[in-house]
C-alpha positions as CSV (number, residue, x, y, z in Angstrom):
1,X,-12.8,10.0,-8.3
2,X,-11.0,7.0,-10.0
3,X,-9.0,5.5,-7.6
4,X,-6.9,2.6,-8.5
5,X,-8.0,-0.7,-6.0
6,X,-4.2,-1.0,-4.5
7,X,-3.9,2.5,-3.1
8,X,-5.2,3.1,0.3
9,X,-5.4,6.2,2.4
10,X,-4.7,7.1,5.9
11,X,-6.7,8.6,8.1
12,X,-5.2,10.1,11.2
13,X,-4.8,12.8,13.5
14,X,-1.8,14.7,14.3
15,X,0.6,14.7,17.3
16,X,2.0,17.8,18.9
17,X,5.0,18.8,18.1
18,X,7.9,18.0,19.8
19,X,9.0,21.4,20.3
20,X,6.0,22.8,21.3
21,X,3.8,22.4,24.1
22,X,0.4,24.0,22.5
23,X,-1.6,21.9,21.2
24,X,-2.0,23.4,18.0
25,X,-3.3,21.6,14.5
26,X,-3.9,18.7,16.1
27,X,-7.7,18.9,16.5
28,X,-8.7,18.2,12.6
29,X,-8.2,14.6,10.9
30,X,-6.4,14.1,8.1
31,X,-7.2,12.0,4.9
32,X,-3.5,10.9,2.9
33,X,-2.2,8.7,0.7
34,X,0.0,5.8,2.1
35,X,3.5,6.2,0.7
36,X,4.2,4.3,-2.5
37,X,7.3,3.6,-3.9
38,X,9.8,6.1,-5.1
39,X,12.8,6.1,-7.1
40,X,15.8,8.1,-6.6
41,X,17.3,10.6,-10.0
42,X,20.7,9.1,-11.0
43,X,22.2,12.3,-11.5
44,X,21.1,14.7,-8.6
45,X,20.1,12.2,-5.7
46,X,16.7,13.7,-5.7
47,X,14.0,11.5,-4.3
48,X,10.8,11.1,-7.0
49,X,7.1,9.5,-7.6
50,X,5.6,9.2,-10.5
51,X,2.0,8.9,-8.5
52,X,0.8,12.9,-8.5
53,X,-1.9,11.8,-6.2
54,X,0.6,11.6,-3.4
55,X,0.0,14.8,-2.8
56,X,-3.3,15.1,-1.4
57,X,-4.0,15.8,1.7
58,X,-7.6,16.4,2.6
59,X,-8.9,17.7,6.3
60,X,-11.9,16.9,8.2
61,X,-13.5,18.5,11.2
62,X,-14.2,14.9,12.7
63,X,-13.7,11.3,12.4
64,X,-17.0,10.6,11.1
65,X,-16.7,13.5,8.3
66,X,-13.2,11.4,6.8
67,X,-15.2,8.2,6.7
68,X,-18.2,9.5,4.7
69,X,-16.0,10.5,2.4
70,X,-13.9,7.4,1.5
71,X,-16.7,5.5,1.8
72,X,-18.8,7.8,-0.6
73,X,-15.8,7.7,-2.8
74,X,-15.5,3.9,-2.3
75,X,-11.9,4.4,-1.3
76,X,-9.6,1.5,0.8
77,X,-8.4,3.6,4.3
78,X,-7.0,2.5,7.7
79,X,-7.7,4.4,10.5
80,X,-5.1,5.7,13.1
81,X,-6.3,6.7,16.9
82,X,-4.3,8.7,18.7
83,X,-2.9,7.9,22.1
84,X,-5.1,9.5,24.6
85,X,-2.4,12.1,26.4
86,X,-1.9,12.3,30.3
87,X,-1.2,15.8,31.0
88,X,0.5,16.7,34.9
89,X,-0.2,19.9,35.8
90,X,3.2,21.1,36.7
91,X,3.8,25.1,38.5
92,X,6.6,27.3,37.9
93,X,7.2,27.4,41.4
94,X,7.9,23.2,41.4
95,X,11.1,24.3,39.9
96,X,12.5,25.9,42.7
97,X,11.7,23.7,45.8
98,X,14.6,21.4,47.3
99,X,13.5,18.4,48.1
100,X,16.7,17.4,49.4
101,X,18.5,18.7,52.4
């Protein structure tokens, strides 16, 4: 893989989603390209790259698995940790006392 020296990768793990309260697709890391700059089509508004490597996206089982392979492909990355999540078990039931009197 010929990567140019300027272009460095992310590597992260997903959030949840907002909407959802699974915690779904958010177990694997994820090896992208940073955003580069774009330009925007005169005529249509469209937003554009000329970079077609933008569009990788590569998944790992593990943290370790994403940083074998930029290293082995000599490639510049930055690393995002999640947040460590504090979950409150919360009942149904909660919904329903009155606390007040």
């Amino acid at each position: 893989m010929n990567i140019d020296d300027t272009v460095v990768f992310r590597i992260y793990k997903p959030t949840r989603t907002a909407t959802q309260s699974g915690l779904g697709n958010t177990r694997f890391w994820y090896l992208k390209i940073e955003p580069e700059s774009y330009y925007i089509e005169p005529l249509m508004g469209w937003v554009g790259s000329k970079n077609p490597k933008k569009q990788v996206l590569l998944k790992f089982d593990s943290l370790e698995k994403a940083i074998f392979y930029a290293r082995k492909h000599n490639i510049k990355y930055i690393i995002e940790i999640p947040k460590d999540i504090k979950r409150r078990p919360k009942s149904y039931a909660s919904n329903f006392i009155s606390n007040h009197y």
